[in-house]
C-alpha positions in Angstrom: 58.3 88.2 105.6 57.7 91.9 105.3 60.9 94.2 106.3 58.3 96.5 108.3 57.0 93.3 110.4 60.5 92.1 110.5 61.6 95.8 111.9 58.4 95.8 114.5 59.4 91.8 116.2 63.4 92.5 116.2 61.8 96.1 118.5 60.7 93.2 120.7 63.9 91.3 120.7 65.6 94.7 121.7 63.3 95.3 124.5 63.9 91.8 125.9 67.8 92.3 126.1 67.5 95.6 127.8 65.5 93.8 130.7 67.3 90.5 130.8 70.9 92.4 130.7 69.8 93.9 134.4 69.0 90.8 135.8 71.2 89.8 138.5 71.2 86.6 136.8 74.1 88.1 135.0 75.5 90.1 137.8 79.0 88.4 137.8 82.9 89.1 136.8 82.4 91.8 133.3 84.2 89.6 130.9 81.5 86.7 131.5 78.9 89.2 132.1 79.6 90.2 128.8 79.7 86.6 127.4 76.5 85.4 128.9 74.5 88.8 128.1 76.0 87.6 124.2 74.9 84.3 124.1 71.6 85.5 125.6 71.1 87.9 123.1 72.1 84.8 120.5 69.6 83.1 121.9 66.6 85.0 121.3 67.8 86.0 117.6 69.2 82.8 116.4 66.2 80.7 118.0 63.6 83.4 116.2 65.1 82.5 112.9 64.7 78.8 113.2 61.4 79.3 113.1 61.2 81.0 109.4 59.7 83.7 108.1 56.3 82.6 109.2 57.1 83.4 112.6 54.5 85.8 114.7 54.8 88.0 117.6 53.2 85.5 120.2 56.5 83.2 118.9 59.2 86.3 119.6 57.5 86.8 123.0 58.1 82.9 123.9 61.2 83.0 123.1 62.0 86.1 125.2 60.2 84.4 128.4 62.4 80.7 127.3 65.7 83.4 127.5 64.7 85.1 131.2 64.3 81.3 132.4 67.4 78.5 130.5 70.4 79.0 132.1 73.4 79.9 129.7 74.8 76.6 128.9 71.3 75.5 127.9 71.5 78.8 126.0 75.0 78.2 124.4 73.6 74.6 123.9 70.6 75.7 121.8 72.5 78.6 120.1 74.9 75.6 118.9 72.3 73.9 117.5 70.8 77.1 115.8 74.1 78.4 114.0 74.9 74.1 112.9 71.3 73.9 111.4 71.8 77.2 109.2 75.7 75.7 108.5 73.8 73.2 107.3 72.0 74.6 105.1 74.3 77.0 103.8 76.8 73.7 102.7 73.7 71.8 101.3 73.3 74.7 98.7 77.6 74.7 98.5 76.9 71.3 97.5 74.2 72.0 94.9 76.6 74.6 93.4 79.5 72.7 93.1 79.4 69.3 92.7 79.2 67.4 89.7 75.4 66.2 88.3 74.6 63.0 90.1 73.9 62.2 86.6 77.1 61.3 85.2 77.7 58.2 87.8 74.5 57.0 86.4 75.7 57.4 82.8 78.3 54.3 83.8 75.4 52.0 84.2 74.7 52.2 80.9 78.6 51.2 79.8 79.9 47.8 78.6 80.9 45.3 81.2 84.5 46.6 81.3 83.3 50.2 82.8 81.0 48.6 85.4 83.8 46.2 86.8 85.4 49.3 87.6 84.6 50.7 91.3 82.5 53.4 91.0 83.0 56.8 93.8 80.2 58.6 94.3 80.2 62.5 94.1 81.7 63.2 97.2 84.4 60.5 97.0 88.0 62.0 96.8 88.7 61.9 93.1 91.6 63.3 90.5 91.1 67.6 90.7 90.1 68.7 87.2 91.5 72.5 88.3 94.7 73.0 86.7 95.6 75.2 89.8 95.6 72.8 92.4 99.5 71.4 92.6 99.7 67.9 91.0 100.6 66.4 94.3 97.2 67.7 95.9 95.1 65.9 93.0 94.9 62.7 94.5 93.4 64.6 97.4 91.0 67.1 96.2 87.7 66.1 95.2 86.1 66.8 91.9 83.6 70.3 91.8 82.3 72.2 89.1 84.8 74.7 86.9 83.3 78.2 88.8 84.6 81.1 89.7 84.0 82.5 93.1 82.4 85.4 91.7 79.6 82.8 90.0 79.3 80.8 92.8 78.3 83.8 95.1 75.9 84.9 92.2 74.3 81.7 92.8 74.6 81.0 96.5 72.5 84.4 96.5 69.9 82.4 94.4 69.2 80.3 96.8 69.5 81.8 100.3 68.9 85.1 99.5 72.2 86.8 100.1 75.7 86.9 99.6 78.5 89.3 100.8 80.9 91.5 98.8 84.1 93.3 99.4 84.6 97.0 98.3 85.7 100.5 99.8 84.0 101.0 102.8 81.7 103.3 103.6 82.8 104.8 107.1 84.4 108.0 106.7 87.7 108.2 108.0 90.9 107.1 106.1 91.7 103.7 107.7 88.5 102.2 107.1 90.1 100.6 103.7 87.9 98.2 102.0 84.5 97.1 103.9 82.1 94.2 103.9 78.4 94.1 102.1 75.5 92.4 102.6 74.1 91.8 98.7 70.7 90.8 99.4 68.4 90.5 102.4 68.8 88.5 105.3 66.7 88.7 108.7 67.8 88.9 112.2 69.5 86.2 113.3 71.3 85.3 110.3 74.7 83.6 110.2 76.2 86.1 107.8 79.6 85.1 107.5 82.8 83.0 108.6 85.9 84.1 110.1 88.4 82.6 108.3 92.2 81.4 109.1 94.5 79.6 111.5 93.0 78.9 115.2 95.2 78.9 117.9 94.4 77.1 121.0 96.0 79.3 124.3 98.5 76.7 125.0 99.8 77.8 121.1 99.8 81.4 121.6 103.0 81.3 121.0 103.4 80.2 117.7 101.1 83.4 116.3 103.2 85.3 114.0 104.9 88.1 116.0 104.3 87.1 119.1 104.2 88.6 121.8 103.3 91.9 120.0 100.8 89.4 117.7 98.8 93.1 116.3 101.6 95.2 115.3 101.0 93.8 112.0 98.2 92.3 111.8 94.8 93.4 111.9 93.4 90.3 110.9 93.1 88.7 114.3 90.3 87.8 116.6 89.9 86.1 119.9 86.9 84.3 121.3 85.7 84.4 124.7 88.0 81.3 125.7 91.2 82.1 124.7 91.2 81.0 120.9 92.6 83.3 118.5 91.7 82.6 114.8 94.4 84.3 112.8 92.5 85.4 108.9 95.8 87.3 107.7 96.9 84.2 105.2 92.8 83.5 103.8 92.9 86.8 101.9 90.2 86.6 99.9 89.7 83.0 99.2 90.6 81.5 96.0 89.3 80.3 92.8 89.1 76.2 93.5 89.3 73.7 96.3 92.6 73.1 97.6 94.6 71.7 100.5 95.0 74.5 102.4 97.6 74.0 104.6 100.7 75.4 106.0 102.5 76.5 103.2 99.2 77.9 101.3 98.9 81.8 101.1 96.4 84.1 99.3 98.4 87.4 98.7 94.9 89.5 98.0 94.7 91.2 102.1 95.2 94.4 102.5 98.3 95.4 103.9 101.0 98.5 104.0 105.0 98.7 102.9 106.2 97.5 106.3 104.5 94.2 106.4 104.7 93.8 102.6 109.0 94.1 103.5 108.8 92.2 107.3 105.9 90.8 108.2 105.6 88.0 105.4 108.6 86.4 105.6 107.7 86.2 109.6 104.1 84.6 108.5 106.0 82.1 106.4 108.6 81.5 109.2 106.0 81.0 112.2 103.9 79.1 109.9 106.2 76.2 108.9 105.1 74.0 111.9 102.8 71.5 111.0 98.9 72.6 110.9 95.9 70.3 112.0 92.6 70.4 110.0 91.0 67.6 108.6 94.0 64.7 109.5 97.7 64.9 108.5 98.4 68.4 108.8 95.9 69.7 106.2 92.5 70.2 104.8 90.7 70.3 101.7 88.7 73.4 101.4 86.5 74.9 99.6 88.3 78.7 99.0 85.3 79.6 96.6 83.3 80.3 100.1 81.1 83.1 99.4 80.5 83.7 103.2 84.0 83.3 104.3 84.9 87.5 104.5 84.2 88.0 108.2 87.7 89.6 108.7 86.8 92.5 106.4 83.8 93.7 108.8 84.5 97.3 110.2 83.6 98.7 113.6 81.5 101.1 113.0 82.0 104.8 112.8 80.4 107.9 114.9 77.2 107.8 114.7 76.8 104.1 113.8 75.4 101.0 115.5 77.0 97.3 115.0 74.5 95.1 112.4 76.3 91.7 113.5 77.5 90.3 116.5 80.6 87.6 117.2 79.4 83.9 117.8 81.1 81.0 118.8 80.9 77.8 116.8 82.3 74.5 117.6 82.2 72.8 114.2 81.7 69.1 114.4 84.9 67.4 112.5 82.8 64.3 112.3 80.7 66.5 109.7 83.2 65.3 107.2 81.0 66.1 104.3 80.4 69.7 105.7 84.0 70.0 106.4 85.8 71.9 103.0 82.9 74.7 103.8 84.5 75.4 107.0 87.0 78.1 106.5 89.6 77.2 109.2 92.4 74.8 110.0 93.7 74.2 113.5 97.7 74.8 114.2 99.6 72.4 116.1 103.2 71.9 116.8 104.2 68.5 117.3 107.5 69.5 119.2 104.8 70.8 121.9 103.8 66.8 122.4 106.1 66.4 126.0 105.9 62.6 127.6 105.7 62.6 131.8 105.6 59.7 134.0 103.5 59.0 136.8 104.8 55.8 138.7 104.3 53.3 135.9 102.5 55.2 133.2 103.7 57.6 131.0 101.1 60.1 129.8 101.5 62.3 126.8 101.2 66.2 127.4 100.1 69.5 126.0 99.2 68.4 122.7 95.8 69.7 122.2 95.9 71.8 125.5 92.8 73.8 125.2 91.6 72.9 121.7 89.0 69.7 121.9 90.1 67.6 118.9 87.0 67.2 117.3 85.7 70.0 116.9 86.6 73.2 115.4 86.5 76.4 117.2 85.5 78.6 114.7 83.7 81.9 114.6 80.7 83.1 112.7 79.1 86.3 112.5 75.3 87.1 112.9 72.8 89.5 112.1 71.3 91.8 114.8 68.8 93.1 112.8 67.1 92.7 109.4 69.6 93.5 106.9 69.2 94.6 103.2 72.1 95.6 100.8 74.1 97.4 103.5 77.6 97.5 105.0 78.5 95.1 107.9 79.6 96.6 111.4 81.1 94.6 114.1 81.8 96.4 117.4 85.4 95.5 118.1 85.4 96.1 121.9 88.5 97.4 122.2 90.5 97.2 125.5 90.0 100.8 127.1 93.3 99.9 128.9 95.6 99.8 125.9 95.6 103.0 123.1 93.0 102.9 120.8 93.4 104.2 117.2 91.9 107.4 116.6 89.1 106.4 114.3 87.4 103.8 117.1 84.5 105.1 118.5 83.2 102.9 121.6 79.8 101.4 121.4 77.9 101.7 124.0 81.0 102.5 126.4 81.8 98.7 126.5 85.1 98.3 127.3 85.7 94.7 126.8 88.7 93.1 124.0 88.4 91.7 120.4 92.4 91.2 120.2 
């Protein structure tokens, strides 16, 4: 579709918030005022890119009238769906990328009698790693992918969806900004851009986030979604070069950070992080760290003058999508000392584990485009609390006051 066309329906979108975030529909408490003007917003933008790049005006203004009348769990309902059907997709070309050629099971049909008596995985079975970088013990666990570099396989993921994201100095002018996030490509609105990587934390684990209660002294690599959950990205770094059991003694050492967290603050990470983590089953998960997409902790609020091009959505990834599942950035912490027994009369009932953190699924965090996008730098407002001090380079959007952290 033609940027300029693209440009002229997101003008519609825009005009369709601005009415629907004065409805007294939404005329409640300010935090889920704030949430349900979001997933409305998600709605509209996420719904119009289901519908491709053959999409019309008549469509836009459809699903701006289907907006003014769902009610928001319909909406959050439907913006689930959108965001899984574009995960989808995106791990469907992961898959295309790095697995091995269907063609080589096929070559053992042509073998003696010995080689077919042999059980034969398929592709996606968990096989011996060929990446010398995975520990030996992990071997058994990691599945067979293709020898590439992350670099190569974001070269190619932008073959086939049409964008990719890279990491360099950021382009907001003041002297914290450090190193920024690009779009490198196009992508239109709607998008799912990127991941937010790293550790989730259910509320009733809080606790357990490294320098607690003080959890953003430092760390600047933490985010919170509307619930409670806080997804900590601090360890992901930037990814790696294989996949891996990522678990909780895994670290990636590329993340920005300054002398007094390099001297403190690692040793507390390692310490606070030697509790067992939940991901895919026993405390761990095999992921895929060559994620392209998986850099949403490296999106800057944007400067004076500047307008957010992405937007915060919740995503409750489906742990039954065990195919899907090393494209998912994230693992879940859990402390099995927080697993208390009560009893009740004659039963005894298990406690706390999994307070606030439904067991199958992931509560993740994706980031989506507002707007068409083309070889630009991300911008995510952070909503900063107007009740705590702000640092001096954030500018509020918009005057909204509500938190990130």
């Amino acid at each position: 579709m033609a940027f300029s066309k693209m440009f002229f329906l997101f003008s519609k979108f825009q005009q369709g918030v601005g009415v629907l975030a004065k409805s007294n529909t939404f005329a409640k408490a300010p935090r889920q005022l704030q949430f349900e003007a979001d997933i409305n917003k998600l709605f509209m933008f996420t719904s119009y890119n289901r519908l491709g790049r053959d999409a019309e005006e008549a469509d836009a203004e459809e699903i701006i009238e289907m907006a003014g009348k769902a009610t928001s769990s319909e909406q959050q309902k439907q913006v689930q769906e959108n965001i899984h059907y574009q995960v989808e997709n995106f791990c469907a070309s992961m898959d295309d990328i790095l697995l091995p050629d269907i063609n080589k099971t096929e070559e053992l049909n042509e073998l003696g009698s010995e080689a077919r008596s042999t059980p034969r995985k398929s592709e996606l079975s968990f096989t011996i790693g060929k990446d010398d970088n995975v520990p030996t013990a992990d071997k058994s666990v990691v599945p067979e992918t293709k020898p590439l570099k992350l670099v190569e396989v974001s070269h190619r993921l932008k073959e086939r969806i049409g964008y990719t994201l890279e990491i360099k100095p950021s382009l907001i002018p003041h002297k914290d900004a450090g190193q920024g996030c690009f779009i490198d490509g196009e992508a239109d609105v709607g998008a799912v851009l990127a991941f937010y990587p790293g550790v989730i934390y259910s509320p009733a684990f809080h606790r357990y986030i490294p320098g607690y209660p003080n959890v953003d002294a430092q760390n600047s690599y933490l985010i919170t979604r509307y619930e409670g959950v806080v997804i900590n990205a601090q360890l992901w770094g930037r990814g790696g070069e294989s996949r891996a059991v990522w678990n909780n003694s895994f670290t990636t050492p590329e993340i920005r950070t300054d002398a007094s967290i390099a001297g403190n603050g690692s040793d507390k990470v390692g310490n606070m992080l030697s509790r067992p983590l939940e991901g895919s089953g026993n405390g761990e998960a095999v992921l895929e760290m060559r994620n392209p997409l998986a850099f949403g902790h490296f999106v800057n609020h944007p400067g004076k003058d500047m307008d957010p091009n992405v937007m915060i959505c919740p995503y409750d990834f489906p742990l039954s999508e065990k195919v899907m599942r090393p494209y998912i950035p994230n693992v879940a912490f859990e402390n099995a000392e927080d697993v208390k027994v009560r009893s009740l009369g004659s039963l005894w009932f298990r406690t706390e584990r999994n307070s606030g953190l439904d067991a199958t699924v992931l509560k993740t965090l994706v980031l989506v485009a507002t707007r068409p996008l083309c070889n630009e730098e991300l911008m995510l407002n952070y909503r900063l609390s107007s009740s705590e001090r702000r640092p001096e380079w954030y500018t509020p959007v918009n005057d909204e006051e509500d938190q990130r952290r």
